[in-house]
Structure formats: C-alpha cells, structure tokens
C-alpha positions in Angstrom: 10.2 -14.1 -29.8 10.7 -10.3 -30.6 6.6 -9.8 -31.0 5.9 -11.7 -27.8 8.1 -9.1 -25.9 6.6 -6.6 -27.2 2.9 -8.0 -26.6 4.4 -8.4 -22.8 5.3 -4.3 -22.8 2.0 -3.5 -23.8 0.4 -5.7 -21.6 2.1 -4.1 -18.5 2.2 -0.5 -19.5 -1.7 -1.2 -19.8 -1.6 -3.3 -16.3 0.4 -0.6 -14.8 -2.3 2.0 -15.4 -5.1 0.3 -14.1 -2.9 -0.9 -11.1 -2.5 3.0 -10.2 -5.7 3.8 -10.9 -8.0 0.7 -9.2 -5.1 0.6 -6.5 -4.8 -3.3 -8.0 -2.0 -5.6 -8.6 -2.6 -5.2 -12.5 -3.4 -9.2 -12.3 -6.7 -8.7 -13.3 -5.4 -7.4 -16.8 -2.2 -9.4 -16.9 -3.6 -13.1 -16.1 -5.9 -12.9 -19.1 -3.5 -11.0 -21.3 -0.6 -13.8 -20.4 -3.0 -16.5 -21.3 -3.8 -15.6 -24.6 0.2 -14.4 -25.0 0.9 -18.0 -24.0 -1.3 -20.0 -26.0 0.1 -18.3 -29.4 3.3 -19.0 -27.8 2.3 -22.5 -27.7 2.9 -23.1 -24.0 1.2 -26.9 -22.9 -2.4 -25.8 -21.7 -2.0 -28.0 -18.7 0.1 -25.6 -17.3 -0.8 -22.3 -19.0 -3.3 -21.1 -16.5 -0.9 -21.7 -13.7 2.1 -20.0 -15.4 -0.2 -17.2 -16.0 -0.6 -16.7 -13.1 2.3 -16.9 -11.2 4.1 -14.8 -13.2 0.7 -12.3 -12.7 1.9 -12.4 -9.2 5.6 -12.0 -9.6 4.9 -8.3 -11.5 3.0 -7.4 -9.2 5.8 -7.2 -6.9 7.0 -4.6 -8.7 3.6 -2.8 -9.8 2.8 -2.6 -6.2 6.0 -1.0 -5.1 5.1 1.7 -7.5 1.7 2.2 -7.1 2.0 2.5 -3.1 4.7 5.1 -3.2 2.9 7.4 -5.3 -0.3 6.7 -3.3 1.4 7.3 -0.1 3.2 10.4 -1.1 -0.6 11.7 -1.2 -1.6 10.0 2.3 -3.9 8.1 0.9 -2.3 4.1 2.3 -3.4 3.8 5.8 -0.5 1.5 7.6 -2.3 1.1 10.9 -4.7 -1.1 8.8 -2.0 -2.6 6.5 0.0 -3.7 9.4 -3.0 -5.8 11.5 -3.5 -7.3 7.4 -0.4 -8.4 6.7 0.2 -11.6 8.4 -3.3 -12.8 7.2 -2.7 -11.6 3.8 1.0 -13.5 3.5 -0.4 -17.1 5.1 -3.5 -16.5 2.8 -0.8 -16.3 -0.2 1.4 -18.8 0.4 -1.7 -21.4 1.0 -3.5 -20.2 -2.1 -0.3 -21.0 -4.0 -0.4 -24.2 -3.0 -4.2 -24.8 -3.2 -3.4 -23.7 -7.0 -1.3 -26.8 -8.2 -4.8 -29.2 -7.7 -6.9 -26.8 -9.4 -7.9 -27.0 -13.3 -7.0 -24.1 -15.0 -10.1 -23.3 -17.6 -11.8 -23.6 -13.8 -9.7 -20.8 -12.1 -10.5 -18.4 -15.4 -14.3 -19.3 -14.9 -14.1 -18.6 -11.4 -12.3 -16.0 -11.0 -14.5 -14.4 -13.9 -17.8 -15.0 -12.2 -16.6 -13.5 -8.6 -15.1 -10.0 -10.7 -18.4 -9.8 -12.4 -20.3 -10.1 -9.3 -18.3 -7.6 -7.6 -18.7 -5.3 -10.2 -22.4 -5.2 -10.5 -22.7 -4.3 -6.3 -20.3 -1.6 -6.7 -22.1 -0.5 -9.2 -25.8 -0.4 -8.4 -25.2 -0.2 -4.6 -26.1 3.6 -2.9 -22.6 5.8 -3.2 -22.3 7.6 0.1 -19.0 8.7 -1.4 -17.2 9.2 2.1 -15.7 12.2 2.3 -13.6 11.2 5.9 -12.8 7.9 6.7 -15.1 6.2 9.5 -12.7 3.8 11.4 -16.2 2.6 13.6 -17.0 0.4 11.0 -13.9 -1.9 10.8 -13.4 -5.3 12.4 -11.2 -6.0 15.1 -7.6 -6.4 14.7 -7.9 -9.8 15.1 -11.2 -9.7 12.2 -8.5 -7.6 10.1 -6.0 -10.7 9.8 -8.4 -13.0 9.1 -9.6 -10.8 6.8 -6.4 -10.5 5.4 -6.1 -14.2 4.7 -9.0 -14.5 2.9 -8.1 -12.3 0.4 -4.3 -13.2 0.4 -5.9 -16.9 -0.2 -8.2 -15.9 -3.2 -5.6 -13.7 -5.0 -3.2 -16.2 -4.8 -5.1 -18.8 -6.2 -6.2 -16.2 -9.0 -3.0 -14.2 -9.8 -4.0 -10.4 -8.3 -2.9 -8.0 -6.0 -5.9 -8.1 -3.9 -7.2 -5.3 -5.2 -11.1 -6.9 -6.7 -11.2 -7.4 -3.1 -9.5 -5.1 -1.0 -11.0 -1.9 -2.1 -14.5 -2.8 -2.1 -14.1 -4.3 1.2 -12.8 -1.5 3.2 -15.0 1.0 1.1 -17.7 -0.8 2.7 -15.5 -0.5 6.4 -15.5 3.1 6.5 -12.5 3.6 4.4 -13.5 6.2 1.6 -12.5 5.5 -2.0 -8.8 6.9 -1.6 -7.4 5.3 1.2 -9.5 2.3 0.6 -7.6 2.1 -3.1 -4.0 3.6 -1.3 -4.5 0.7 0.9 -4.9 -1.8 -1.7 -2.3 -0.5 -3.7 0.4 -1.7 -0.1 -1.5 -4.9 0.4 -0.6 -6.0 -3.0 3.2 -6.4 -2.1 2.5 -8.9 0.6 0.7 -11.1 -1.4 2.7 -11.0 -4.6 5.9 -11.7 -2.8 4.4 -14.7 -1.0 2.0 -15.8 -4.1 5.4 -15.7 -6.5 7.5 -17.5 -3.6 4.7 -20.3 -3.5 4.2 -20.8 -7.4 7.8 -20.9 -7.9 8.3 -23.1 -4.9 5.0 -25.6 -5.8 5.8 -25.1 -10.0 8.9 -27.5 -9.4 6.4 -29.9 -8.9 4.6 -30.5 -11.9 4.7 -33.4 -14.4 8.0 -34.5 -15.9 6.5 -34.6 -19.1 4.9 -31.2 -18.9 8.2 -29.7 -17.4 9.9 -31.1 -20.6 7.8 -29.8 -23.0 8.2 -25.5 -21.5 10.4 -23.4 -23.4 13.5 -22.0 -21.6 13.1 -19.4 -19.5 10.5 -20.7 -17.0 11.2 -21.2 -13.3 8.2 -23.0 -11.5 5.5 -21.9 -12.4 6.8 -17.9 -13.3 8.1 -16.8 -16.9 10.9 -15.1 -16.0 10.8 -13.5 -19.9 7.3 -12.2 -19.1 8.0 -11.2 -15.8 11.0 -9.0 -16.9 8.9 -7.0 -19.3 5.7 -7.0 -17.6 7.1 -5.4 -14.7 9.5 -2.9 -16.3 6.6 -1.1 -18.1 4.5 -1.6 -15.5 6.3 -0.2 -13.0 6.3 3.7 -14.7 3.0 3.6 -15.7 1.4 2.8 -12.4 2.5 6.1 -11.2 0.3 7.8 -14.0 -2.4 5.7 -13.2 -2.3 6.8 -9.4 -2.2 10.6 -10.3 -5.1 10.3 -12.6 -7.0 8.3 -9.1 -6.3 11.3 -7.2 -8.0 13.6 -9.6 -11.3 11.7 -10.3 -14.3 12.2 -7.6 -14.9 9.7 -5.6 -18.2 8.2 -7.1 -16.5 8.7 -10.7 -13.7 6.5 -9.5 -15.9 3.8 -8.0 -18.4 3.4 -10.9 -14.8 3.4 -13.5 -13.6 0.7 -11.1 -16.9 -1.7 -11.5 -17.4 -1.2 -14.8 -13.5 -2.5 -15.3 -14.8 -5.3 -12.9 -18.0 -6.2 -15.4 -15.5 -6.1 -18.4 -12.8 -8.2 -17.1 -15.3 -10.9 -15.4 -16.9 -11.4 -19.0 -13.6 -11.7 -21.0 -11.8 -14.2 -18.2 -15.3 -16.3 -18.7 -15.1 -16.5 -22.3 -11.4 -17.1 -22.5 -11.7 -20.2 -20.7 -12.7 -24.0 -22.8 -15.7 -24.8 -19.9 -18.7 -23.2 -21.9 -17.2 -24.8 -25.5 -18.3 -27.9 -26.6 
C-alpha cells in the first residue's frame, strides 16, 4: 500500500498545480491518474471509473478552497457572477451524480476525452482578443447564468472536474478576460465538488452486492477515502503555486498553455479507456 500513497501525493501535488494554474478542479489530471492507480490496485473495473471519479470530486473540495483564495487575494474571482451560478451549478452536481450510476465507465473516459479535445482545439486556433478589461455586455442574464451553471455543474459531475474545461472557456468567450474568467473557475469548483462528492457517496451505497464485496477497505460509496486524504493534502499547497505562476503569464500565453493541456488530457482519457480495443 506504501507505493500507492505515494503515487496518490504525486498525483495531487501535480493536480494541485494545474488546478491553480487552469483555475480547474485538478479532475482532469486526477480522474485519469486514479484510474490507472486503481487498476494496479486491482479495484473491480465495474466500479473503477465511478470511484475515480468521485473521489476526483471529493479533492477538489479541497483544491478549490485553495486555488480561490489565492486567486481572490489578487481580485481576480468575480462573486457577482459566482453568486447568480451557484444554484445552477449545485442542482447540475447533484443530478450528474446520479446520472453517473447508469453510465458505463470506459464510456465516461471516451466521452469526457472527446469533449476536452474539442475544447482544446477552439481555444486554441480561435482569434485571441486577449481582453485586457472585462466586458460584462456580453454575459447572459441572471437567469441564463443559472442555467448556465447547471449545465456545467451536470457535466462535471458526471465526469469528476471542477468545472473548469468548461467554465473558463465559457466566460472567456462572455467578456470575462483570461484572469477572472480562470479566478472564477477556480470558486465554482467548490460548489460542484461538495455536491458531486455528496451525490457519489450518497448513489455509491447503491451498487452491486457483489461488487461492494469485492472493494478493499477504505471506500465509502463511490469515494476512496485513502485517495482522497492524500490527493487533497498535496493538492491543496501546491494549487497556490500554480495560481501565482497564472498571474504572471500573459494572457494569450495562459490561454494557449490551457488548450494545449486540454489536447493532451483528451487524447490520454481516450486511450485509457477499453472502447477502441478489440
């Protein structure tokens, strides 16, 4: 077990980083990290996936409290925004979670995969205006901010992230420039992590007997509570490097860094999964 614990403090002093940086949960680096921790850990595949990514959400809890406080000591989380988000971004969560226990894991990875990879390439090839002040014109209307807020509460539930893949790019393209959009991120990760980790470990009691049987000790629903410990306690000092680094990079430096992690991620979570194996 002693090797595993310390594949799980690498993994989130890694996730921590990027979570700074990218304003992200650190899922999209922990889920696919997890998975390949717990298949040489010998954890039932049927279930893998799904305890990936539930524990994903659980440290990003944590990841998010300290990625949002060092973004916010620079001004860069705008609250007027978070606050008309929220309430879409916790019943997004909490559905997602449950929308999760019907899904096939190798599907999740492929999806999941394709959307990053998608994301990445129009952040990457689209024109960078590179705002230098934030154009509130462009955003939806309170109401179009909750809804907006439940879509991607929904889809980072279902795929173990802070929000982040979707959250930045989104308000990047509403006016927001690349700081705040990323500060913004970084708080909207909290809401969804604490209602993701509530639902998996609420719709993980759930599963089959026989699966349930054959987990090691030390798993709660559908979180590894092992996992989740070390994950998040190297996660949570390293996120503050990674936001200090973000608020040194130019704009259009950070955005390109942040689509090329995208491309990279999208790839590996395709390949990781059993659908394209015969």
């Amino acid at each position: 077990m002693d090797i595993f614990i310390l594949y799980y403090l690498v993994a989130g002093a890694f996730a921590g980083i990027i979570a700074g940086l990218f304003g992200i949960g650190g899922g999209m680096i922990i889920v696919p990290a997890l998975i390949y921790i717990f298949t040489k850990q010998g954890l039932p595949g049927a279930a893998l996936t799904h305890i990936g990514i539930g524990t994903s959400l659980a440290t990003i809890i944590v990841t998010s409290i300290s990625s949002l406080r060092a973004h916010n000591s620079r001004g860069a989380v705008n609250w007027s925004v978070w606050k008309r988000m929220a309430p879409g971004l916790v019943a997004g969560s909490l559905i997602g979670a449950g929308i999760t226990s019907f899904i096939n894991g190798n599907s999740l990875q492929v999806i999941i995969g394709i959307g990053a990879f998608l994301v990445g390439l129009k952040m990457l090839f689209m024109k960078n205006k590179a705002l230098e002040v934030n154009d509130f014109s462009k955003l939806p209307s309170p109401i179009g901010q909750t809804g907006l807020g439940g879509f991607i509460g929904l889809v980072s539930a279902i795929f173990g992230i802070g929000g982040g893949t979707l959250t930045v790019p989104l308000l990047s393209n509403y006016g927001l420039k690349i700081q705040n959009a990323v500060g913004t991120s970084a708080a909207c990760g909290l809401p969804i992590a604490s209602a993701g980790a509530i639902g998996f470990l609420f719709f993980g009691q759930f599963i089959n007997a026989d699966i349930k049987e054959s987990l090691p000790n030390g798993i709660l629903g559908f979180v590894h509570i092992y996992a989740f410990i070390c994950v998040s306690l190297a996660s949570f000092f390293t996120a503050r490097i990674g936001a200090k680094i973000a608020h040194k990079l130019p704009a259009a430096t950070l955005k390109k860094a942040f689509a090329v992690l995208l491309l990279i991620v999208g790839v590996k979570l395709m390949l990781a999964s059993n659908i394209f194996t015969i």
